[in-house]
Each structure stands twice: as structure tokens, then as C-alpha cells.
C-alpha positions as CSV (number, residue, x, y, z in Angstrom):
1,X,100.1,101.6,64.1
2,X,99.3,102.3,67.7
3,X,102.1,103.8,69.9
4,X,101.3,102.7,73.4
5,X,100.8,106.0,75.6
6,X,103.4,106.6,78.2
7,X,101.3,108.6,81.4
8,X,102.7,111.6,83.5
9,X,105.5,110.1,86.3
10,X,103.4,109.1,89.0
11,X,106.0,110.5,92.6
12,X,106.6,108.2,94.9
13,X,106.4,109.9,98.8
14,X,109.0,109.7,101.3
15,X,107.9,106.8,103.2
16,X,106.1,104.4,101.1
17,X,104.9,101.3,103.1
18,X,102.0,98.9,103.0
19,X,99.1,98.0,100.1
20,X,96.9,100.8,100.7
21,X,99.8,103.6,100.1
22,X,100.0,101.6,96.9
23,X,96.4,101.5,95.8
24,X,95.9,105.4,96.3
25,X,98.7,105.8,94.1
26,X,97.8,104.8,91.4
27,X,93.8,105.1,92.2
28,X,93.4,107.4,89.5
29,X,95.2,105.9,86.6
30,X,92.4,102.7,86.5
31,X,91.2,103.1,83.6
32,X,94.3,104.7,81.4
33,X,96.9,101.4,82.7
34,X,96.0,99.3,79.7
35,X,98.5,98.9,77.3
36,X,100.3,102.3,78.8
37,X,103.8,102.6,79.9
38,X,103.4,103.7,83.8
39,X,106.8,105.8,85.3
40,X,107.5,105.8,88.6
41,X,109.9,108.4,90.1
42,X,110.8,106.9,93.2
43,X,113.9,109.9,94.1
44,X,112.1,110.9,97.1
45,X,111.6,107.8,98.5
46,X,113.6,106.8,102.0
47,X,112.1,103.9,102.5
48,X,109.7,101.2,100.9
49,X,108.1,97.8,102.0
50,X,108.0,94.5,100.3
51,X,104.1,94.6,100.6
52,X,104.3,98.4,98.9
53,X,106.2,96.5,95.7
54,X,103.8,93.8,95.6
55,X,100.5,96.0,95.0
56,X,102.5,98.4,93.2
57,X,103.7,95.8,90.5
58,X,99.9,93.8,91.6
59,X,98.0,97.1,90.9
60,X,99.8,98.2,88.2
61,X,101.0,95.3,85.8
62,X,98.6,92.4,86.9
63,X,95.1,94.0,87.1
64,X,95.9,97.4,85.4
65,X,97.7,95.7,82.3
66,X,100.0,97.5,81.8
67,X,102.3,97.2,79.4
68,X,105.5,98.6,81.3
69,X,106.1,99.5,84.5
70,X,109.3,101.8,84.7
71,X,110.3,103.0,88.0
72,X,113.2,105.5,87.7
73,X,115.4,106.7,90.4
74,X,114.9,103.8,92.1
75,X,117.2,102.1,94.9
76,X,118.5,99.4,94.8
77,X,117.3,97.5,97.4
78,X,113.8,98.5,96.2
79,X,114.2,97.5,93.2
80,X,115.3,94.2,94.5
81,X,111.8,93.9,96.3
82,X,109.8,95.1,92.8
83,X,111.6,92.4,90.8
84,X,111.1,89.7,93.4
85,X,107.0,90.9,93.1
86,X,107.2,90.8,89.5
87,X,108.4,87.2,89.4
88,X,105.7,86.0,91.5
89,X,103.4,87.6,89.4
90,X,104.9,86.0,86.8
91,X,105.2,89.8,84.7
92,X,109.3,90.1,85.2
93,X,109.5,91.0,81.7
94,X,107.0,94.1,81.8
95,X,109.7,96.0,84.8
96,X,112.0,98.2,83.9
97,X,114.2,99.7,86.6
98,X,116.7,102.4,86.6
């Protein structure tokens, strides 16, 4: 049996807004995504757009494949807006929050 690999915590900066901020993010975790758990530590984040969640959960989830996203320290508002792109992406299941 396979144990699905669970990468390094990716950290979230201080201001995290828009799609690009998102894609460089993760822009080096392309081809490990599939199948991986993929932690975010979000504790140093002030302050996060609904279009950052969206590519986030887009990038991560939808086209990576992951199989979890976990983003840890996360507010709650944020979380609110990663859940919200998770639904639409129809991958609700595959966020964890905390």
C-alpha cells in the first residue's frame, strides 16, 4: 500500500492578494501535487482576497490533483473564502482547515 506523501508547509506571506501571488506559490510543486497532501501555513497572513483562494484551491486541488489541501493557521474569514472556492470547484471534500 501507497501512503500518499504529505510536502513541506508551503508559507503563506503577509499580504496575499490576486491569482498570480497564488500561482508562484505553488509554481514549484507542479509536478509533486498529485495525489499529495499540500499544507498551507497561513499564520503570517494579514490579509487575503477571494481571487487568491480561488487559484489557490484552482491551482492546487483542481489542476494539481491533489489529494488534500490543509491550510493551517488559517482565519477565519479566509477560510470562509477557501471553502466558498472549493464548492465551486466542486472539491469541498478534499479542504481541510484549521
Amino acid at each position: 500500500m501507497t501512503v500518499p506523501a504529505v510536502l513541506p508547509p508551503i508559507e503563506v506571506p503577509q499580504l496575499s492578494g490576486g491569482r498570480e501571488r497564488a500561482r508562484a506559490l505553488v509554481a514549484g510543486l507542479a509536478d509533486r501535487m498529485a495525489g499529495a497532501t499540500i499544507v498551507v501555513d497561513f499564520r503570517r497572513m494579514v490579509a487575503g482576497t477571494p481571487s487568491f483562494a480561488d487559484e489557490l484551491v484552482t491551482r492546487v486541488l483542481v489542476d494539481g490533483g491533489a489529494a488534500v489541501l490543509r491550510a493551517e493557521h488559517v482565519t477565519r474569514e479566509f477560510g470562509e473564502y477557501l471553502l466558498e472556492a472549493a464548492r465551486d470547484h466542486g472539491v469541498a471534500e478534499r479542504l481541510q482547515t484549521a
